[in-house]
Structure formats: structure tokens, C-alpha cells
C-alpha positions as CSV (number, residue, x, y, z in Angstrom):
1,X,26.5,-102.1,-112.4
2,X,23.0,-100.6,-113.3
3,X,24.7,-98.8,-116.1
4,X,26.1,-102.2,-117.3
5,X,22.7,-104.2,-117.2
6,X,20.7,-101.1,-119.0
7,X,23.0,-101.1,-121.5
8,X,22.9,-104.8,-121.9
9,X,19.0,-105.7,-121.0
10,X,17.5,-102.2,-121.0
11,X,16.0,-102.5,-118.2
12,X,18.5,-102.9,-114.9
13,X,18.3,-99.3,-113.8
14,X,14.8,-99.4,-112.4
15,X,15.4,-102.5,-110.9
16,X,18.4,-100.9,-108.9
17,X,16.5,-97.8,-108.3
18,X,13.6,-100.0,-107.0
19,X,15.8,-101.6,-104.0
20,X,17.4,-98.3,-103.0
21,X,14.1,-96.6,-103.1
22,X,12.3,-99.1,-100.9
23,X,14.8,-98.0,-98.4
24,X,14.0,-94.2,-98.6
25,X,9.9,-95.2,-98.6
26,X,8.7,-97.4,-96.2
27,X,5.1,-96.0,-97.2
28,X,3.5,-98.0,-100.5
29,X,2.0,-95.0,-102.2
30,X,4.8,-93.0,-102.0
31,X,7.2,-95.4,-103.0
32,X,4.4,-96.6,-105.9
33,X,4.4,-92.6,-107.2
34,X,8.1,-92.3,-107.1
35,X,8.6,-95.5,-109.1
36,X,5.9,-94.5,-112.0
37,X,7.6,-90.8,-112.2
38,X,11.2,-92.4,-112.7
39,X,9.9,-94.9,-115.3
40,X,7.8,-92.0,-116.8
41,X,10.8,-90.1,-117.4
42,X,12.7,-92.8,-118.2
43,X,10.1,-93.8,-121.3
44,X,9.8,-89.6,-122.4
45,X,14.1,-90.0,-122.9
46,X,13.8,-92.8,-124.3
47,X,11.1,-92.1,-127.3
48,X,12.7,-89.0,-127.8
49,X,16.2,-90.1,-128.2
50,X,14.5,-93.1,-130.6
51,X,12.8,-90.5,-132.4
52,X,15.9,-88.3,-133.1
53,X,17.4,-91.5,-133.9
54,X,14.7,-92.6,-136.4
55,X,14.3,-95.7,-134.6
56,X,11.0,-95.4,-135.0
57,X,9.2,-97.1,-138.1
58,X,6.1,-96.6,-139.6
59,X,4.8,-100.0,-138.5
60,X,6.0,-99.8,-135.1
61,X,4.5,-96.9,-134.6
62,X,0.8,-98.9,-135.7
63,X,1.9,-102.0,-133.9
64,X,2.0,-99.5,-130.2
65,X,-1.0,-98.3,-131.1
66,X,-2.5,-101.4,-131.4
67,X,-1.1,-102.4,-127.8
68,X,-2.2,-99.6,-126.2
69,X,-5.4,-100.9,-125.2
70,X,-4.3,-103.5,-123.5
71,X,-1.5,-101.2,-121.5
72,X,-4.5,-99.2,-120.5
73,X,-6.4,-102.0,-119.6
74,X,-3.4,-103.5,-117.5
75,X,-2.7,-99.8,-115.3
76,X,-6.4,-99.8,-114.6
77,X,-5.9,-103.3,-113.2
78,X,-3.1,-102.3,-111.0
79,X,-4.6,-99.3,-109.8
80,X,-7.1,-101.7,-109.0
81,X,-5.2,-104.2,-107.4
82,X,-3.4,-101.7,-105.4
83,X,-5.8,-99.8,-104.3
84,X,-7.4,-102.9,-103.0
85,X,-4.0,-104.3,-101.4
86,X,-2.6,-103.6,-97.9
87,X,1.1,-102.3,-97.7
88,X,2.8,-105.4,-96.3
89,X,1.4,-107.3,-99.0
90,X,2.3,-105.1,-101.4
91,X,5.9,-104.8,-100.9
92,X,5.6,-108.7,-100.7
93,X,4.3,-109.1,-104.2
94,X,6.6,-106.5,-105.5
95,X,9.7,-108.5,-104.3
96,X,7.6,-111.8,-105.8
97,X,7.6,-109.5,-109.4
98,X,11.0,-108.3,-108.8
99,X,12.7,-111.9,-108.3
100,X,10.6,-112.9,-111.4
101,X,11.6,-109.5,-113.5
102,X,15.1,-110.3,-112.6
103,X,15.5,-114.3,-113.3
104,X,13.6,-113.3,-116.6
105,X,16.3,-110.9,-117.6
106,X,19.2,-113.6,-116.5
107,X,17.4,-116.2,-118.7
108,X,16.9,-114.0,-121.5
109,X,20.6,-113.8,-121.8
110,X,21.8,-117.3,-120.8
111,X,19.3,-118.2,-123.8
112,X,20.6,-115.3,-126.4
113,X,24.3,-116.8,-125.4
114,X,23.7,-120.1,-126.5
């Protein structure tokens, strides 16, 4: 099944790997590190294989570097934020993101089917 939604969405194996991993660590930090190194790795595969590929253009090469302030900006507010955040509510508002994450991938298809 997680094959199946990456394929379709891009995005379904993190999601998947999320639920069983919050079963291996009940500890945030933990479970926060693991998650980054998967998606990491996940990112390194997939710029390299888009590279091979020459999937990547001149302009959107210029257009990532123009959003990469703002990614930086955004990890230095969640390192913030969860730094700041006790462990019960941060599993809380991971499930809040994950619900969202997932009826935003479900609606992004119902709306591409139409």
C-alpha cells in the first residue's frame, strides 16, 4: 500500500513509516531524529535519481534556491517549537499534521480526478 500511494502522491511512504515508527519510539526526540534521517535519505535518492534523470531544469534549479530561505527559516521554527513542546503534546500535534497531510493528499486526487 505505501508503495502504491508513493508512486501515486509521492509522498505515502513517510506517512506509513511514521505510524509504525511511533510504535517503536515512545520517546519524541528519538522518534523526531529517526523521522528527519529517513526523509533525508529519502530526498538524497530522490535528487539523485532526478539528476541522472535530467529532471532537473535550469530554472528549477533557481526557483529552489530561491525557496531555500524560507525552508531554513521554517526548520529553525520547528526546532524551536519542539524544543519548546512537551512530548504528549507533541505526538498530539503530529497526529493533528498527519490527519491534515493525509486528507490533503486524498483531496489532491479527488480534485485531479475530476
Amino acid at each position: 500500500i505505501a508503495g502504491a500511494l508513493n508512486g501515486i502522491v509521492g509522498a505515502g511512504n513517510l506517512i506509513f513509516i511514521s505510524l509504525y515508527l511511533k510504535t517503536v519510539y515512545e520517546e519524541a526526540r528519538m522518534f523526531r531524529a529517526t523521522i528527519l534521517l529517513i526523509s533525508i535519505m529519502m530526498g538524497i535518492w530522490r535528487l539523485s535519481v532526478q539528476c541522472v534523470q535530467g529532471m532537473i531544469t535550469t530554472s528549477l534549479f533557481y526557483e529552489s534556491l530561491i525557496l531555500t530561505p524560507a525552508a531554513f527559516l521554517g526548520s529553525y521554527l520547528g526546532i524551536r517549537l519542539f524544543k519548546s513542546m512537551p512530548s504528549s503534546n507533541y505526538f498530539k500535534t503530529f497526529r493533528i499534521i498527519l490527519i491534515f497531510l493525509s486528507l490533503s493528499i486524498v483531496l489532491r486526487y479527488l480534485i485531479s480526478a475530476l
